[in-house]
C-alpha positions as CSV (number, residue, x, y, z in Angstrom):
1,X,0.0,0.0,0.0
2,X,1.2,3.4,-0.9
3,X,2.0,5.5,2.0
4,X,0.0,9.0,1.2
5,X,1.2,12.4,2.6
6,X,-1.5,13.9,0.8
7,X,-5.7,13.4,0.2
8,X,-4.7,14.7,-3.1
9,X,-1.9,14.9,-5.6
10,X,-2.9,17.5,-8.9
11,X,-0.3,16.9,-11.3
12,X,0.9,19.5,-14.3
13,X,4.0,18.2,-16.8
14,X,4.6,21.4,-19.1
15,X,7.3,22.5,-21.6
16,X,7.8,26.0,-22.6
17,X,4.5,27.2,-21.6
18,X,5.4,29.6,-18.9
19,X,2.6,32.4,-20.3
20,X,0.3,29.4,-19.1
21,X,1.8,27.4,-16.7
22,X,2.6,29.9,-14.2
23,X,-1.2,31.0,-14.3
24,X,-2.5,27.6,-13.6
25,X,0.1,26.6,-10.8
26,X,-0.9,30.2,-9.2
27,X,-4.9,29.2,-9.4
28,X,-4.1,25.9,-7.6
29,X,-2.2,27.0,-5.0
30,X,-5.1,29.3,-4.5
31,X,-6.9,26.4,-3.2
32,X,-7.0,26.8,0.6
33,X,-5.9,23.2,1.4
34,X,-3.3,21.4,3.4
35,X,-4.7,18.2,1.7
36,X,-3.4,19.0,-1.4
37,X,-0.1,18.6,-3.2
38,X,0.7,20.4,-6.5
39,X,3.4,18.8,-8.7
40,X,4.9,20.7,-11.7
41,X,7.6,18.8,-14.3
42,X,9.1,21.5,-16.1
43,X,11.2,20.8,-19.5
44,X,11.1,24.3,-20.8
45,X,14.4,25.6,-22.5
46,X,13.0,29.0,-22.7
47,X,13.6,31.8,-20.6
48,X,13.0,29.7,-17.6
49,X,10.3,32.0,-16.2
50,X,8.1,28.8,-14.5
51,X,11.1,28.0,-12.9
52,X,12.0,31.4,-11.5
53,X,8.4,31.8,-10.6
54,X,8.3,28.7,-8.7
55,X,11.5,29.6,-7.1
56,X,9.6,32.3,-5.2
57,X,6.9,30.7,-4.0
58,X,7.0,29.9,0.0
59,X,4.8,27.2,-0.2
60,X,5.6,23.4,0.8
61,X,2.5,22.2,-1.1
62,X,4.5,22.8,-4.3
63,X,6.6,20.1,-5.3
64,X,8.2,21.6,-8.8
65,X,11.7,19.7,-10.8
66,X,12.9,21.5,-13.5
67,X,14.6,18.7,-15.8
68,X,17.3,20.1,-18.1
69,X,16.4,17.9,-21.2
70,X,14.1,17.6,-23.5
71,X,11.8,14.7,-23.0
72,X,8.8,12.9,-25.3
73,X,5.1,13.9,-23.9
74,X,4.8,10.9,-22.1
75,X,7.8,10.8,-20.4
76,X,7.6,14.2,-19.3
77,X,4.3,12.5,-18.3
78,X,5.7,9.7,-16.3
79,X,8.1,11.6,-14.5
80,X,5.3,13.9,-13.4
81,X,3.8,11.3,-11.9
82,X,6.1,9.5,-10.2
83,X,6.2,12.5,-7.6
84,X,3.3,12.4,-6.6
85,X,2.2,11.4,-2.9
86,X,-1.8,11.9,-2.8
87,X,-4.0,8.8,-2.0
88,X,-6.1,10.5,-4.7
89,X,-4.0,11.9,-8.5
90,X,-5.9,14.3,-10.6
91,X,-3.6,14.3,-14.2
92,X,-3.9,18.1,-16.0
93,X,-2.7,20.4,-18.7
94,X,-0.5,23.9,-18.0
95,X,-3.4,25.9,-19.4
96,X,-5.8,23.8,-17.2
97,X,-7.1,24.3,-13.6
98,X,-9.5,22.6,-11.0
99,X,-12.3,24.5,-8.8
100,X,-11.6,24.2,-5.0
101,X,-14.3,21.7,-4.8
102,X,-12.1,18.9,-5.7
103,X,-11.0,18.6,-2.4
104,X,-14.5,17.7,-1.4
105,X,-14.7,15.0,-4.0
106,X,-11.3,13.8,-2.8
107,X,-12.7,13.4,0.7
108,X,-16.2,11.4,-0.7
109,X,-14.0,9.5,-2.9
110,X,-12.0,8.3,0.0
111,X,-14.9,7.7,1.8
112,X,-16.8,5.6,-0.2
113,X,-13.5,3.6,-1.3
114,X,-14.0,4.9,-5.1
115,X,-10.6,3.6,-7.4
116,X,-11.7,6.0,-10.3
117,X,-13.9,9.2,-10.5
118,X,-14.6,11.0,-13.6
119,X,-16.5,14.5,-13.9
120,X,-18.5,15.1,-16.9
121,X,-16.7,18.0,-18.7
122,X,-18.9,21.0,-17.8
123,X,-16.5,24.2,-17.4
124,X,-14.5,25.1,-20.0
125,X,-12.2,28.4,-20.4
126,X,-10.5,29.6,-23.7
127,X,-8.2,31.7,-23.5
128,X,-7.8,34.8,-24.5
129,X,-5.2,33.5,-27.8
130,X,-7.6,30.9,-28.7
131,X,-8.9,30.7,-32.0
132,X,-11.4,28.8,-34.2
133,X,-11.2,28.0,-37.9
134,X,-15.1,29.1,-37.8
135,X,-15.3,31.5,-35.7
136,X,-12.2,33.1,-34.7
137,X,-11.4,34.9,-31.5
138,X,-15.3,34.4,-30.4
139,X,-14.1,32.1,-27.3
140,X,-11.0,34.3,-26.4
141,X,-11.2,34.8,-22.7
142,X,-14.5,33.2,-22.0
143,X,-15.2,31.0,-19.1
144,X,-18.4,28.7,-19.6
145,X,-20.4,26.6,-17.6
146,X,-22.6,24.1,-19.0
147,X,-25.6,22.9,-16.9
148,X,-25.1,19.6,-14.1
149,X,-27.3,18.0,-11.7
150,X,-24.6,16.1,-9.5
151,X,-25.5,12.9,-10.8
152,X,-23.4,9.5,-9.9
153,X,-23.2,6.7,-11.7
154,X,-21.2,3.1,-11.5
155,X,-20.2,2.2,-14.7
156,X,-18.9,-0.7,-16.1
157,X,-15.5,-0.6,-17.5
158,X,-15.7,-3.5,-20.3
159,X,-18.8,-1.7,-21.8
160,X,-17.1,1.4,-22.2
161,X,-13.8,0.0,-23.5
162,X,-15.7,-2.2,-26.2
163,X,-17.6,1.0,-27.5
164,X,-14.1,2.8,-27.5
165,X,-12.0,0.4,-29.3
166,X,-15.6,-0.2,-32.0
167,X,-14.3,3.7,-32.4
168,X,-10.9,3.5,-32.9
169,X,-10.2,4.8,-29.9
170,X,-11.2,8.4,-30.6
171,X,-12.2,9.5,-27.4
172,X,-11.8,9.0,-23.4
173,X,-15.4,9.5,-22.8
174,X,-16.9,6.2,-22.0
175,X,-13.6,5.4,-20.0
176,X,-12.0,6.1,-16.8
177,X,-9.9,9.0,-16.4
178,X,-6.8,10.4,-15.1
179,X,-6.5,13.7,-17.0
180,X,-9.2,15.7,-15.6
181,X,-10.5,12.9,-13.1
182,X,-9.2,11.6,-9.8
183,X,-7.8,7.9,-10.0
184,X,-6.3,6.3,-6.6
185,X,-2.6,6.3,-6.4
186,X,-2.1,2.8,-5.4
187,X,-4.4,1.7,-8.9
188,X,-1.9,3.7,-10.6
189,X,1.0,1.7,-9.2
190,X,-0.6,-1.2,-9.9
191,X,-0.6,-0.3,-14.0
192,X,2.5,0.7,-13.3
193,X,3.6,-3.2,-12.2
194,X,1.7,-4.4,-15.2
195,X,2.8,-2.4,-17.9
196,X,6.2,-1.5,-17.1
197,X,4.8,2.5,-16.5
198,X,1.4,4.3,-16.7
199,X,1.9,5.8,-20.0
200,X,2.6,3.9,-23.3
201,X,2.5,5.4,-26.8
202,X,2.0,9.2,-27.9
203,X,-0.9,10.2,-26.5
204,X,-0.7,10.3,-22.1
205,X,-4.5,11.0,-21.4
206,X,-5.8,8.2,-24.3
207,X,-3.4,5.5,-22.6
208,X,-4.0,6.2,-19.3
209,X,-7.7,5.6,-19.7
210,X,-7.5,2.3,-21.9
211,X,-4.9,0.9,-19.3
212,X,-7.3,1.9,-15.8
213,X,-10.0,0.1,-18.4
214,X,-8.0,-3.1,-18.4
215,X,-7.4,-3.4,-14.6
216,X,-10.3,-2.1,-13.0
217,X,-14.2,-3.5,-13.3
218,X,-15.6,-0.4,-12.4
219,X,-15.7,3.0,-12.7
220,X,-17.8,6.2,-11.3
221,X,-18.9,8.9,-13.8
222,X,-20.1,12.2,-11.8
223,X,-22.0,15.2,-13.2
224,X,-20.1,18.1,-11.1
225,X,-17.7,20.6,-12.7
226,X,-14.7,19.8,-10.2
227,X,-12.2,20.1,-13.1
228,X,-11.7,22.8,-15.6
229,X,-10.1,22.1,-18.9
230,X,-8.7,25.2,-20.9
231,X,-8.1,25.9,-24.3
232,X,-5.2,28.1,-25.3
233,X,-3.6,29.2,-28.6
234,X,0.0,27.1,-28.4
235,X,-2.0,24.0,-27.0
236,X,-2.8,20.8,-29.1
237,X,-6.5,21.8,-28.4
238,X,-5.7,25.1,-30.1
239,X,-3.9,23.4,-33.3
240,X,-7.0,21.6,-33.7
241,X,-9.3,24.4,-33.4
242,X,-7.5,26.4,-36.3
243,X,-6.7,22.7,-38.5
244,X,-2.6,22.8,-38.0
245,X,-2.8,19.7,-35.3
246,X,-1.5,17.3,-38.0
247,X,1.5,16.4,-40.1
248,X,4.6,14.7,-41.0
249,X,5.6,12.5,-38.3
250,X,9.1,13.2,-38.2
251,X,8.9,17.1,-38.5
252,X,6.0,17.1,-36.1
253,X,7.2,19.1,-32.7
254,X,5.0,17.0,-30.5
255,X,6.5,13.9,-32.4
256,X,10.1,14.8,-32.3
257,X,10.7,14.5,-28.8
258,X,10.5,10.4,-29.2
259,X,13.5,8.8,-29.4
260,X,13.3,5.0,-31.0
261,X,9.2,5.9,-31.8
262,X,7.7,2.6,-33.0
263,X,5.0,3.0,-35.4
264,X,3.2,0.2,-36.4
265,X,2.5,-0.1,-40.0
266,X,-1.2,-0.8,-39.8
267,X,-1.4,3.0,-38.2
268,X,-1.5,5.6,-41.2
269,X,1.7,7.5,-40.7
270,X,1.0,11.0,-40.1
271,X,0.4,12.8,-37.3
272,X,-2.8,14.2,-36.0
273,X,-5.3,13.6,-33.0
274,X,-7.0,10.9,-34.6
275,X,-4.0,8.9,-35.3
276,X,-2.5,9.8,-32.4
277,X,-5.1,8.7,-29.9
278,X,-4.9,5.5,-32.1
279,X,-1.2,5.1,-31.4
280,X,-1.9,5.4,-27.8
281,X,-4.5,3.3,-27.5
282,X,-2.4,0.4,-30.2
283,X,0.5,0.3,-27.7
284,X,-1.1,0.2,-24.6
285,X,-3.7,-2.9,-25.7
286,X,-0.2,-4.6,-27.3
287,X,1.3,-4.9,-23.5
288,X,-1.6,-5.4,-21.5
289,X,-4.9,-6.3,-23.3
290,X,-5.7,-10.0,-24.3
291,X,-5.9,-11.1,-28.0
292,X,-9.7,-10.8,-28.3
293,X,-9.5,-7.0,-26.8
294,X,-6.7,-6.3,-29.3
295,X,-8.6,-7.5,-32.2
296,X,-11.7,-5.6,-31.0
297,X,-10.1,-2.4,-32.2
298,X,-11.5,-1.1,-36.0
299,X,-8.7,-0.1,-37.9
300,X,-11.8,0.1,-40.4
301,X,-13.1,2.9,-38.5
302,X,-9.6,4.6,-38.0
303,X,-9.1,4.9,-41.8
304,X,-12.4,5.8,-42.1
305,X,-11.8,9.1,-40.0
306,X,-8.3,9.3,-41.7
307,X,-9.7,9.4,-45.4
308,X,-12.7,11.5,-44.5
309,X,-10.9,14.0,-42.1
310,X,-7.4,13.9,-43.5
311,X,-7.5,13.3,-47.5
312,X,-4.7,15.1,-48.2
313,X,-2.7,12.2,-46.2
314,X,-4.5,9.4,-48.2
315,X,-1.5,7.7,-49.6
316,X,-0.3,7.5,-46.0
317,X,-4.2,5.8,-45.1
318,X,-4.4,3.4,-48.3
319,X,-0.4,2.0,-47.8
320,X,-2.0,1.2,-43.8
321,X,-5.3,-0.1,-45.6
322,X,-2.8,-2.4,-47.9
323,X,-0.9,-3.5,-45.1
324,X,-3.6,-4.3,-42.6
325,X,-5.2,-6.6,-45.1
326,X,-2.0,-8.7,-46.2
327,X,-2.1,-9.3,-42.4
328,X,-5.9,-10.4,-42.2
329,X,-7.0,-8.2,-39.8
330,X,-10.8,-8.2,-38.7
331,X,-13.1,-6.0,-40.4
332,X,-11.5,-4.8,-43.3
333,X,-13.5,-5.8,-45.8
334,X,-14.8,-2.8,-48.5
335,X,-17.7,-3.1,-47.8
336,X,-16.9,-2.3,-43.7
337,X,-14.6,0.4,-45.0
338,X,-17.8,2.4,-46.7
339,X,-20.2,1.9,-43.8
340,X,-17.7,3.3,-41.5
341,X,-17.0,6.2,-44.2
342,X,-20.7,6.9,-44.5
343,X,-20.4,7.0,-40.5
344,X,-18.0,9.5,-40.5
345,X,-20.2,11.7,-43.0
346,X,-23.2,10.5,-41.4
347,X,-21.6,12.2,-37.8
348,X,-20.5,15.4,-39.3
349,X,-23.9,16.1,-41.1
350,X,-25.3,15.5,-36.9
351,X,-22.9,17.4,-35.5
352,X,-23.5,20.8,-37.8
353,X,-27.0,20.2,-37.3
354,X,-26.8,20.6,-33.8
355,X,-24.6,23.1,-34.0
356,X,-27.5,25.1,-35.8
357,X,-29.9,24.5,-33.7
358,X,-27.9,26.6,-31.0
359,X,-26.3,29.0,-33.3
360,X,-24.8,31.6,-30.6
361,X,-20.9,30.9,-29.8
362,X,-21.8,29.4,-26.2
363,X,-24.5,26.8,-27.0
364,X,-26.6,26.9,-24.5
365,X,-24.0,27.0,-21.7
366,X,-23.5,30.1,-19.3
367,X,-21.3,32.5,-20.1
368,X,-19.8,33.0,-16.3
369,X,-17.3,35.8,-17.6
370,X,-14.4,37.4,-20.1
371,X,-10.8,37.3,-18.5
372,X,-7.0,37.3,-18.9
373,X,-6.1,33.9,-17.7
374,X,-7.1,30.4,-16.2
375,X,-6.3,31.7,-12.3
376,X,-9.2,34.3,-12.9
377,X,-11.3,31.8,-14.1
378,X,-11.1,29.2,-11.6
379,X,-11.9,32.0,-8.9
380,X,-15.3,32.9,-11.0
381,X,-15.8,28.8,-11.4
382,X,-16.0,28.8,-7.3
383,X,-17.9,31.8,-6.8
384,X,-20.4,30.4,-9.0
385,X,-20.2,27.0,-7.4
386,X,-20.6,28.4,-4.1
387,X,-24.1,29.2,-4.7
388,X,-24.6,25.8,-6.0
389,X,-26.5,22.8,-3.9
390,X,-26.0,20.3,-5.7
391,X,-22.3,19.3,-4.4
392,X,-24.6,19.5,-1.3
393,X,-27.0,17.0,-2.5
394,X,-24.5,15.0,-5.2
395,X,-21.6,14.4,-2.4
396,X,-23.6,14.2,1.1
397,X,-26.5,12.5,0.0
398,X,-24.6,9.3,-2.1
């Protein structure tokens, strides 16, 4: 058993991101809590200005190590999280933040013996360099809040990680989470044991989530705001927003930071979220899933995405598509391969739809305030959470 010198260990890798970092670090150590350790891995070759910032700070909560070298994602990753001494880790970004009610939800996970907790993503801040394709600087500086009723549910893990891998893996949503959710540090050793370390392949968040899928049964999914992802204009979210998050694998600068990367041949090779996540998700089921899980994954559906999202990297999709059937995986028949592209179409069409059925930038959520960074923001997201009863209801009432 783990010995814990914390309830509660939030954990932030960055790299050259002061602008954002510092901001984020500030808002946490806001939080009015001896229960809480805040651990920062810092790779930056910049100007150093995280690290002189954190030099100042007279606070024994702060566990900060600035490593002189650059390291891959998910190494900066792991060594992140090896520091951490909470019973409870909470995994986010430098542009991210958490509302002081996390502590709370700590203390009820704790309670009620809870391995993994997952909030539904219901706060949200852009910041003020954050752009859209569509709609420009519309989010910039705007901190939103969706509606949430505290809801808790016990979920089970297998059905969640058969509808994810039937995806190819494109989202964390039906899974347990570490970034932006609160796993049990002595669960995380135990992946640890099995896998050699938490993270495995390019993506930290997508193979976090498949691996806690493989070793626990359960998981619980809450409907409280107790994280707060942001969105900033140097993040990967950002890239995405404005259609830059892909390219050539070995010019890439999220991609060159891997020494001795191993990409499998059935993967299209180019970079971008979906393959990516897909990546993640291909290396983590290769250590630690069985046969039967591994084969559960649709490559059909990944180069479905890939030809649909990413035609101008088709070549790259049809040598995969080539491959993949000389080696008989599942699935890959033509026919699968044009109900999964018809999918894909199928989902977009949806998606816009919705989109113009709430045509105003916030879509229905509430618009809590304009401001200059994610510390600002998380003080709003209390305020407006103070007023709310339904961490009352959600966390004593379960």
């Amino acid at each position: 058993m783990s010995k814990n010198k914390y309830l509660l260990s939030i954990v932030v890798p960055t790299h050259n991101r002061s602008q954002y970092a510092i901001a984020c670090v500030q808002s946490l150590l806001e939080i009015p809590s001896e229960q809480l350790q805040v651990v920062v891995h810092d790779t930056s070759t910049d100007s150093a200005r995280l690290a002189q910032w954190a030099a100042s700070q007279n606070d024994s909560r702060l566990r900060y190590v600035h490593w002189h070298e650059r390291l891959s994602m998910t190494d900066n990753h792991e060594r992140a999280l090896s520091l951490a001494e909470g019973e409870y880790v909470c995994l986010i970004g430098d542009d991210d933040s958490v509302s002081a009610q996390i502590i709370r939800v700590a203390e009820f996970a704790s309670r009620k013996g809870i391995n993994c907790l997952t909030p539904q993503v219901k706060a949200m801040y852009s910041w003020p360099d954050f752009r859209t394709r569509l709609l420009g600087s519309a989010h910039a500086g705007r901190l939103y809040l969706d509606s949430f009723d505290g809801t808790l549910q016990r979920l089970e893990t297998s059905t969640g990680l058969a509808s994810t891998l039937a995806a190819a893996c494109q989202g964390t949503d039906a899974l347990p989470k570490l970034y932006h959710g609160l796993v049990r540090r002595d669960i995380l050793d135990q992946l640890r044991m099995k896998q050699g370390r938490v993270f495995l392949g390019t993506s930290p968040d997508m193979s976090a989530a498949i691996g806690l899928a493989l070793i626990c049964k359960e998981y619980y999914l809450v409907d409280l705001p107790f994280t707060m992802p942001g969105a900033s204009g140097g993040s990967n979210t950002g890239r995405s927003a404005v259609n830059k998050h892909k390219g050539d694998l070995s010019k890439d600068a999220h991609m060159q930071p891997f020494k001795d990367l191993q990409w499998p041949a059935v993967l299209p090779r180019f970079f971008s979220v979906e393959t990516v996540w897909a990546h993640a998700a291909w290396e983590t089921l290769n250590v630690s899933a069985s046969l039967e899980q591994r084969r559960e994954f649709s490559l059909s559906r990944l180069y479905a995405l890939c030809l649909f999202k990413h035609w101008d990297y088709r070549k790259e999709t049809f040598v995969a598509i080539k491959l993949a059937r000389e080696k008989s995986f599942p699935g890959l028949s033509g026919w699968n391969l044009f109900l999964d592209y018809l999918a894909c179409v199928s989902n977009f069409i949806v998606s816009k739809a919705r989109r113009l059925c709430k045509p105003n930038v916030s879509n229905g959520r509430e618009v809590l305030g304009v401001v200059e960074d994610v510390c600002v923001a998380r003080r709003l997201l209390d305020e407006r959470l103070g007023k709310s009863e339904q961490f009352d209801r959600s966390l004593e009432g379960a």
